[in-house]
C-alpha positions in Angstrom: 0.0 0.0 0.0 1.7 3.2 -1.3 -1.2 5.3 0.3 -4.9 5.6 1.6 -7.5 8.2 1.3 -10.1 8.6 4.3 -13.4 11.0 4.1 -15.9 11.5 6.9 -18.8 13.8 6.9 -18.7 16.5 9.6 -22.7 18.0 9.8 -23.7 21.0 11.6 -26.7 23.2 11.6 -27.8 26.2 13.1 -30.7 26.3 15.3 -33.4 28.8 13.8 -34.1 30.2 17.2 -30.1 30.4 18.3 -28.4 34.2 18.0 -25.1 32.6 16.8 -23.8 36.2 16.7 -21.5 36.4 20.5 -20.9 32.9 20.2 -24.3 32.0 21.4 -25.1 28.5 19.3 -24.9 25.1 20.3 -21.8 23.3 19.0 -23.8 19.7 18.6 -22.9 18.1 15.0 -22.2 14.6 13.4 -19.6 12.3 12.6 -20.6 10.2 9.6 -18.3 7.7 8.8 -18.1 6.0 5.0 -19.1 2.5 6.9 -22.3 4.2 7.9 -22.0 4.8 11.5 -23.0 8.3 12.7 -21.4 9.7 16.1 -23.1 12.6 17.6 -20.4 15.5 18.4 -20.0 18.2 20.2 -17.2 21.0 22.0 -15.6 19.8 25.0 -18.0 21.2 27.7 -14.8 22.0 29.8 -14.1 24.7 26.8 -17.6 25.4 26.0 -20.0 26.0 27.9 -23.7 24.4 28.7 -25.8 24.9 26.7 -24.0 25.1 23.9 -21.5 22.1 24.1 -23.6 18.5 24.9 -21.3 16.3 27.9 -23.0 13.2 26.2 -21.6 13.7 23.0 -17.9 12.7 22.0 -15.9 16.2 21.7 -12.8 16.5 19.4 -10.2 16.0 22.4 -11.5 13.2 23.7 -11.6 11.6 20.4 -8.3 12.3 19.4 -6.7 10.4 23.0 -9.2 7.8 21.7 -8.1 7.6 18.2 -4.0 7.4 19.6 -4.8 4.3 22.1 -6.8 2.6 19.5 -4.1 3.1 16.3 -1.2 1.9 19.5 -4.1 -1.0 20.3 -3.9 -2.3 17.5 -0.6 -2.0 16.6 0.2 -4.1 19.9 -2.4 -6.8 18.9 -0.2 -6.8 15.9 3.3 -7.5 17.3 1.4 -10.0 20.0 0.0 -11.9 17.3 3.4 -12.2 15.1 4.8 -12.9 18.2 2.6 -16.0 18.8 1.3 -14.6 22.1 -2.5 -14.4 22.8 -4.0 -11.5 24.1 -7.6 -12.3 25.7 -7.8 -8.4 26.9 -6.6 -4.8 26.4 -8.2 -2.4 28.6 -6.6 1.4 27.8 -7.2 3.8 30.6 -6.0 6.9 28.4 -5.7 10.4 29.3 -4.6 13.5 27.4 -3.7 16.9 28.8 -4.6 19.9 26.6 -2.7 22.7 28.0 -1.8 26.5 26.7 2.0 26.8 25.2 4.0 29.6 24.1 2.4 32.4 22.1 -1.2 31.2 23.6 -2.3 28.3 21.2 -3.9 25.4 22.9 -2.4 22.2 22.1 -2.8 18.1 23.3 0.8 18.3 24.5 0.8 14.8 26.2 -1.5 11.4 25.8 -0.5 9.0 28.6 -1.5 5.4 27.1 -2.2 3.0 29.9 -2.9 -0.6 28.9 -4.2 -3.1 31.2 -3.5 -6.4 28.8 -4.3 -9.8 29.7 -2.6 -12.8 28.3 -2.9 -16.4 27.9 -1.4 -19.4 26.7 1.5 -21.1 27.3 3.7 -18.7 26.4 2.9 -15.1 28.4 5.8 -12.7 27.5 8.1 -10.5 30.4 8.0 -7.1 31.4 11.0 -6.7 29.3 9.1 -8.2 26.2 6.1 -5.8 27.0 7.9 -3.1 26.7 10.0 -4.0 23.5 6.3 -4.6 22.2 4.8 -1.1 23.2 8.2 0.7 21.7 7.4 -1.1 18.2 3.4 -0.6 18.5 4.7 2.8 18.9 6.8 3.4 16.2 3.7 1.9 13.8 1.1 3.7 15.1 0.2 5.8 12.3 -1.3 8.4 14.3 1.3 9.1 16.5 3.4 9.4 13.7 1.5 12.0 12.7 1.1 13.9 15.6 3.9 16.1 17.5 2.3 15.3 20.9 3.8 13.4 23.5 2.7 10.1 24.1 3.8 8.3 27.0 3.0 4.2 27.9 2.6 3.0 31.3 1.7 -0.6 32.3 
């Protein structure tokens, strides 16, 4: 594969009885995704406030940390799999930490990836392993090649 192309829809509409004008409209849209699934959107209600961002709907930030643990998910299945270990669980606690840098520009500056994985088998690998395993999930995850922010592993 020399290269992919990816297209979602992102829908928003403006409520005929919102002002818009002083940011006064609600920040609710859609996801549609070309396999058909539609996620209902919204601003982080920690940056916008109610009423105007939805808590119940996924915001940009937290699909982004989302979108790192899954890409280094599955990149781990990956190496686990080649590697002839079974994996019966990964559980990803993640957190990111959007924070103001220099010149004022918000930014994710860190995702902290914290796998709980469960193995079975025979053959369960070390710590050591673990870790060899995580640094070359890492260094496949698409999206964190992509991405300038930190990402940090802890198991």
């Amino acid at each position: 594969m020399d290269k992919a192309i990816f297209e979602v829809n992102v829908e928003w509409g403006r409520n005929e009885q919102e002002v818009f004008v002083g940011n006064k409209f609600s920040r609710s849209h859609r996801w549609q995704f070309d396999g058909g699934v539609s996620v209902p959107a919204t601003a982080s209600h920690q940056i916008v406030p109610l009423p105007y961002s939805k808590p119940e709907n996924v915001d940009p930030e937290e699909a982004f940390v989302a979108t790192l643990s899954s890409c280094h998910m599955m990149a781990f299945l990956t190496v686990a799999s080649k590697k002839k270990y079974v994996v019966d669980s990964y559980i990803d606690h993640a957190m990111g930490v959007l924070e103001q840098g220099e010149g004022g520009r918000f930014s994710m500056t860190q995702v902290t990836l914290r796998p709980n994985i469960v193995f079975s088998g025979t053959r369960t690998p070390s710590k050591e392993t673990i870790e060899k395993m995580h640094n070359v999930a890492h260094q496949n995850c698409f999206i964190a090649n992509s991405v300038k922010t930190e990402v940090n592993i802890e198991f």
